[in-house]
C-alpha positions in Angstrom: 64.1 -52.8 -33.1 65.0 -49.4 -32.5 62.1 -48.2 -33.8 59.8 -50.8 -31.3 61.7 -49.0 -28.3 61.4 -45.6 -29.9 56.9 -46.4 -29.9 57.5 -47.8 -26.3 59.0 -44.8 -25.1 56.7 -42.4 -27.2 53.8 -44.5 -25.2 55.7 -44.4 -21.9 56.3 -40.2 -22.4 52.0 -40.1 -22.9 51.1 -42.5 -20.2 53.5 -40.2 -17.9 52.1 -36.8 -19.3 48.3 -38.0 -18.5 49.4 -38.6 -15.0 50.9 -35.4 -14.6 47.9 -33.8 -16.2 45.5 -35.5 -13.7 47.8 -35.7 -10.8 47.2 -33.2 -7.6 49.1 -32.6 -4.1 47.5 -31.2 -1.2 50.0 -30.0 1.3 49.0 -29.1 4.6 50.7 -27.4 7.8 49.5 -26.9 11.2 50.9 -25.2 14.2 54.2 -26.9 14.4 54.1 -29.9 17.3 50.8 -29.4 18.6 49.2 -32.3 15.9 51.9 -35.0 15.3 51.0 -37.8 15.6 47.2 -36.9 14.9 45.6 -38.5 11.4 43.9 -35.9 9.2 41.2 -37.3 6.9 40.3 -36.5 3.2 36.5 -36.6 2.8 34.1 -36.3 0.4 30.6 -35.9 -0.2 28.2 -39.0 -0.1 25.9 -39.7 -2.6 22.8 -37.3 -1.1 25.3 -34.5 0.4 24.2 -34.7 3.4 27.4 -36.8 5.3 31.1 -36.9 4.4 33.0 -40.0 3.7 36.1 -40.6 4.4 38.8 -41.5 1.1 42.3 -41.2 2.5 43.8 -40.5 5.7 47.5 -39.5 6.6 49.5 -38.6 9.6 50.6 -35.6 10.9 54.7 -35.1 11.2 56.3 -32.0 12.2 53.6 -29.6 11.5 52.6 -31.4 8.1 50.5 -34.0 6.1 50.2 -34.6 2.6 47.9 -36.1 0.3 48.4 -37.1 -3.4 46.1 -38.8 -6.2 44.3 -38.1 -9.0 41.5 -36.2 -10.4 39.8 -38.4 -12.7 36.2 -36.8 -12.6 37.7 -33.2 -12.7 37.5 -30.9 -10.0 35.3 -32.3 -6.7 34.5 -31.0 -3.4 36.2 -32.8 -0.4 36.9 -31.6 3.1 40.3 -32.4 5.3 39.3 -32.7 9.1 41.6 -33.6 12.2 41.7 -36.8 14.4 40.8 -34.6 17.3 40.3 -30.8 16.7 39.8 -28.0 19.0 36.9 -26.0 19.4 38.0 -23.5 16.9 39.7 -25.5 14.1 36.4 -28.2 14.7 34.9 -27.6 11.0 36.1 -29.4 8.2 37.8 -27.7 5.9 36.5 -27.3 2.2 39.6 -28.5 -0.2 38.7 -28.5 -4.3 40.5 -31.7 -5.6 42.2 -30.6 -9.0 45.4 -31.0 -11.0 47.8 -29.2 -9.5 49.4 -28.5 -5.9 47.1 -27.1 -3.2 48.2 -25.9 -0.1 46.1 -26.0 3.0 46.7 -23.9 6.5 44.9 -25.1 9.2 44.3 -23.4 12.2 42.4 -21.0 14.1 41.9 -19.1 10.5 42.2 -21.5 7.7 43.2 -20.7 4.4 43.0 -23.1 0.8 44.7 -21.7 -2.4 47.3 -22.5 -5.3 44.6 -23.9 -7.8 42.0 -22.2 -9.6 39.3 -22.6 -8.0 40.7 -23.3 -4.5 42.2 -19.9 -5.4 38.4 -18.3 -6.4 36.6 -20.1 -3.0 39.5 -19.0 -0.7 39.2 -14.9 -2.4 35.7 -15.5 -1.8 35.7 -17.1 1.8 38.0 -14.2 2.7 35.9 -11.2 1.6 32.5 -12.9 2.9 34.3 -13.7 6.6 34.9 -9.6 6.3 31.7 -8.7 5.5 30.5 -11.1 8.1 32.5 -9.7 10.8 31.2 -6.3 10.2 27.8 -7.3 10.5 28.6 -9.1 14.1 30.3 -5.6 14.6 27.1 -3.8 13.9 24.7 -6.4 15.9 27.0 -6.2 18.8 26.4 -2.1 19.2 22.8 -3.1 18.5 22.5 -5.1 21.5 24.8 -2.3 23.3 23.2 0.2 22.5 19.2 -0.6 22.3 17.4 2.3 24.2 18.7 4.9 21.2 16.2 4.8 18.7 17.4 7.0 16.4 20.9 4.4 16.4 19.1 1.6 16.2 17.5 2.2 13.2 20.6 3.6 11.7 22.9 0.2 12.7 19.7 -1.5 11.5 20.0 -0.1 8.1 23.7 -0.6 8.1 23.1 -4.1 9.4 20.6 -4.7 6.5 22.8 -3.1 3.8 26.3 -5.2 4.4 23.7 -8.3 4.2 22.5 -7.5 1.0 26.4 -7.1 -0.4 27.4 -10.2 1.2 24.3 -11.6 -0.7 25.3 -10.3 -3.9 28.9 -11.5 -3.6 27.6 -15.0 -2.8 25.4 -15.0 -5.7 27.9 -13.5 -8.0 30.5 -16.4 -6.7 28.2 -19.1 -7.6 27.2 -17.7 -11.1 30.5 -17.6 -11.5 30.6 -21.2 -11.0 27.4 -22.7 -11.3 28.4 -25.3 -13.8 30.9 -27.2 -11.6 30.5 -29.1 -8.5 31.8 -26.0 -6.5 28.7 -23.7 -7.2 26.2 -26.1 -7.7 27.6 -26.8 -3.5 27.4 -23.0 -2.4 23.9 -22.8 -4.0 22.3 -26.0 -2.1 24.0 -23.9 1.0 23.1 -20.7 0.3 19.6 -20.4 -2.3 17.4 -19.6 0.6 19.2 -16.3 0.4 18.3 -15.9 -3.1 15.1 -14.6 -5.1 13.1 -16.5 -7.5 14.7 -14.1 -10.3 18.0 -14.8 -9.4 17.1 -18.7 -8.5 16.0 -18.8 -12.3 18.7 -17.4 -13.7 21.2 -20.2 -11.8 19.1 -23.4 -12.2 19.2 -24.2 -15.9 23.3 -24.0 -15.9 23.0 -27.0 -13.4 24.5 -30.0 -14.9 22.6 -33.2 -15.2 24.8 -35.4 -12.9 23.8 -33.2 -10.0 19.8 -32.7 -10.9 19.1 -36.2 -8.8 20.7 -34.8 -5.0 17.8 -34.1 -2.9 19.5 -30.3 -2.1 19.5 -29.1 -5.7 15.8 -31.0 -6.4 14.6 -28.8 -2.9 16.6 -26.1 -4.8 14.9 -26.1 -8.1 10.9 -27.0 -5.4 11.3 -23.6 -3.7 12.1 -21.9 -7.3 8.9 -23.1 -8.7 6.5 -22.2 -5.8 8.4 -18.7 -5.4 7.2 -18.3 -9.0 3.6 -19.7 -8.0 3.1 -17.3 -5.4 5.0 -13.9 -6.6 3.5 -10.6 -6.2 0.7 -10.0 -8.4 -0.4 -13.6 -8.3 -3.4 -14.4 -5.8 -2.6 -16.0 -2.6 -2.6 -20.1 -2.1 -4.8 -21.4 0.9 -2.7 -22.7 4.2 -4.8 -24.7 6.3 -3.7 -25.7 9.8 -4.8 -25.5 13.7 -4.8 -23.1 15.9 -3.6 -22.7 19.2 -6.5 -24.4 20.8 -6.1 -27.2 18.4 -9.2 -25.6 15.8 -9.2 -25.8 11.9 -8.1 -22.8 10.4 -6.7 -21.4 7.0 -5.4 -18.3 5.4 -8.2 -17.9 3.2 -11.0 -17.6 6.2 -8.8 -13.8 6.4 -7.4 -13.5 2.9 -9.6 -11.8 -0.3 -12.3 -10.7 2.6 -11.9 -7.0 2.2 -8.9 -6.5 4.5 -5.5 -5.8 3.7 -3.4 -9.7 5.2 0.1 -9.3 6.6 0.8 -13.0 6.5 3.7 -13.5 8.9 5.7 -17.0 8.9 7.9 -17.0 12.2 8.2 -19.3 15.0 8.5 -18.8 18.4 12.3 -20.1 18.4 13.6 -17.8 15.8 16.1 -14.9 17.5 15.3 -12.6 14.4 11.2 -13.4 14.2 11.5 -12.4 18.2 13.2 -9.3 17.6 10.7 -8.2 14.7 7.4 -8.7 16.8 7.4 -6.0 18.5 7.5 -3.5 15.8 3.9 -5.9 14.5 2.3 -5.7 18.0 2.9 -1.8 17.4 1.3 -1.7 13.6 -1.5 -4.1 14.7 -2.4 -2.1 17.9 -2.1 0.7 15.0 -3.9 -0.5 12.1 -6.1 -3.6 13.1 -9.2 -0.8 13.0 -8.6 0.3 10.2 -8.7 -2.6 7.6 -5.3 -4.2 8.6 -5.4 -8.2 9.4 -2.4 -9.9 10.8 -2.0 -13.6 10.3 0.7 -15.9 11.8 2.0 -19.1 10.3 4.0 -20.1 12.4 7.2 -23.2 12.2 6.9 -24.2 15.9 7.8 -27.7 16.6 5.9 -27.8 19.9 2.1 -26.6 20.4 3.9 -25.8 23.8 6.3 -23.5 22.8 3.8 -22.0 20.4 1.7 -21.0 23.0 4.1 -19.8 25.2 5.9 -17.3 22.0 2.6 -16.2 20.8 1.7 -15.5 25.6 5.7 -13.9 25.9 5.6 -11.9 22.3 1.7 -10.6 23.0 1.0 -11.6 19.8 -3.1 -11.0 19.7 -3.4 -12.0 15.8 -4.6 -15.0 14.4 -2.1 -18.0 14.4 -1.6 -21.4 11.9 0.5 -24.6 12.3 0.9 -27.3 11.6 3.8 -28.1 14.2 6.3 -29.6 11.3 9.0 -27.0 11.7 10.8 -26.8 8.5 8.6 -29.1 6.8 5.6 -26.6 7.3 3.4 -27.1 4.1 3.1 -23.6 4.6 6.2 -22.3 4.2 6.4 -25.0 1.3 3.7 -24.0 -0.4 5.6 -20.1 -0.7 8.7 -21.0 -1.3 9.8 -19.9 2.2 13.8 -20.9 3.2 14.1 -18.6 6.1 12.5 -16.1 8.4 11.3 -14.3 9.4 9.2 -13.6 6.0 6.6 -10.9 5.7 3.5 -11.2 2.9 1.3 -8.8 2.4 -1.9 -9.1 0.0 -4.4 -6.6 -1.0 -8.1 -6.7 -0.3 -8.8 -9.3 -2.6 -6.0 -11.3 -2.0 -3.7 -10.8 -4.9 0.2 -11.1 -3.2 1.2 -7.3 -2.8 5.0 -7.7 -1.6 6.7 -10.5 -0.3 10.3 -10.8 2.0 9.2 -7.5 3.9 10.6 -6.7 7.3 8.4 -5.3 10.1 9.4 -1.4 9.3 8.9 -2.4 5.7 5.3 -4.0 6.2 4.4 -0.3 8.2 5.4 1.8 5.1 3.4 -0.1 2.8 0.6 -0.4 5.0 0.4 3.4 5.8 1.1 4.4 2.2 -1.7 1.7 1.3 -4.4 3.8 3.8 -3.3 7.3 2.8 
């Protein structure tokens, strides 16, 4: 007998300890008062990552809410939201479920940390919000201080240099953790930032399990026609209309003797607006000279087309095919964001790609020296 109870309790102690081992708290506070009463939800990720399901909601008393389960399936990305949130506490709130207790701030600045990798995210969060606010920092004297020339293109450069850090942190943060759910989730987020070398270099550490979500299968579609059209490869044909609504395509300019700055833009993109006139400059410069300018552009609207390409006094040859982000286009080079530069050579073998506008000049003049 004694040794039946001795087994039971030996079974009881394991059950227990797997519970334990499993077992997470998240404990969250808010500014005392203002919420009680509201319900915060715990959400997590549907199936395709695109909307947030709801798993467990609690309510908020004096200033607190607490969750508690499980983590079965190891550590997964959910998000704690309010009831009814202000303007600036409106985001949901990215929470790692893992073994362990996690304590969440929310408020105007919200901060996750006490297990591993809630720990690593919130480290990271923090130095990319810093490196974030210094770029605002350096657009705001931009836009202050945009009749001095010789500024601008310093603040420019320091603009373009704190980018490329925060890039490079971002990457190193999801190589870091590309082979859980958290930085398989920053890369579907954040690849468009990425190059095809360093796009490589994460995909085959992606777990099976996550290979089906349309994000990571988009992921792993730009990798491959980055790697299709990189420098020293010759250029793919885009066909499309133009303005007036005629046929056109990239290779009626491209491998026809002329240097092609291929330019993919669109007439509602802030940064692609800022850039043009830096390309009217080099094409009132160069079009003589062996220099072609092409335009593909993501517009939505043939109507706001035409009106960018009238406001912008583009004069270059323009393609669409009006299906913004879905641009076969863009799709067919891999492109995530703009604007993006291109420039091929006279026979229309890829040169450089990702150029900006001051970029694209340098080339171009070292090209006709």
């Amino acid at each position: 007998m004694k040794k039946i109870i001795l087994f039971l309790a030996a079974i009881a102690i394991f059950a227990t300890s797997c519970v334990e081992k499993d077992a997470f708290t998240i404990k969250g506070k808010l500014p005392n008062g203002t919420y009680d009463g509201q319900q915060v939800y715990l959400k997590t990720l549907d199936e395709n990552w695109k909307d947030l399901v709801a798993v467990d909601t609690v309510d908020v008393v004096d200033g607190e809410f607490v969750f508690k389960g499980l983590a079965k399936d190891g550590a997964k990305i959910h998000f704690i939201s309010l009831d009814d949130a202000p303007d600036n506490m409106n985001r949901p709130v990215l929470v790692v479920v893992e073994p362990g207790q996690i304590e969440v701030s929310l408020d105007s600045i919200s901060t996750v940390k006490g297990t591993p990798l809630n720990n690593a995210c919130q480290a990271f969060n923090t130095k990319s919000e810093a490196i974030q606010n210094e770029m605002m920092s350096i657009s705001s004297k931009l836009r202050d201080d945009s009749t001095n020339t010789g500024n601008k293109a310093e603040l420019e450069k320091q603009y373009e240099d704190k980018y490329n850090v925060w890039t490079k942190e971002t990457f190193n943060f999801v190589k870091e953790n590309i082979e859980n759910q958290l930085g398989v989730y920053f890369l579907s987020r954040n690849f468009y930032r990425f190059s095809a070398e360093q796009l490589n270099e994460l995909i085959p550490s992606i777990k099976p399990e996550y290979k089906s979500i349309a994000r990571i299968q988009k992921v792993e579609k730009v990798a491959k026609a980055l790697d299709a059209t990189s420098v020293g490869k010759t250029f793919t044909d885009i066909k499309g209309k133009t303005p007036e609504g005629k046929d056109i395509a990239l290779a009626d300019f491209a491998g026809k003797g002329k240097y092609v700055l291929v330019d993919f833009w669109a007439s509602w993109c802030p940064p692609c607006r800022a850039e043009m006139p830096k390309l009217v400059e080099l094409y009132k410069q160069y079009s003589a000279k062996g220099v072609e300018i092409v335009g593909i552009s993501l517009d939505k609207t043939n109507e706001d087309w035409v009106k960018g390409i009238k406001n912008l006094n583009i004069t270059w040859p323009q393609i669409s095919d009006l299906k913004f982000w879905d641009s076969e286009g863009a799709a067919i080079y891999g492109v995530s964001s703009i604007p993006h530069l291109m420039l091929l050579d006279k026979d229309g073998k890829i040169l450089a790609r990702g150029l900006n506008a001051e970029e694209a000049t340098k080339k171009i003049e070292e090209l006709l020296k």
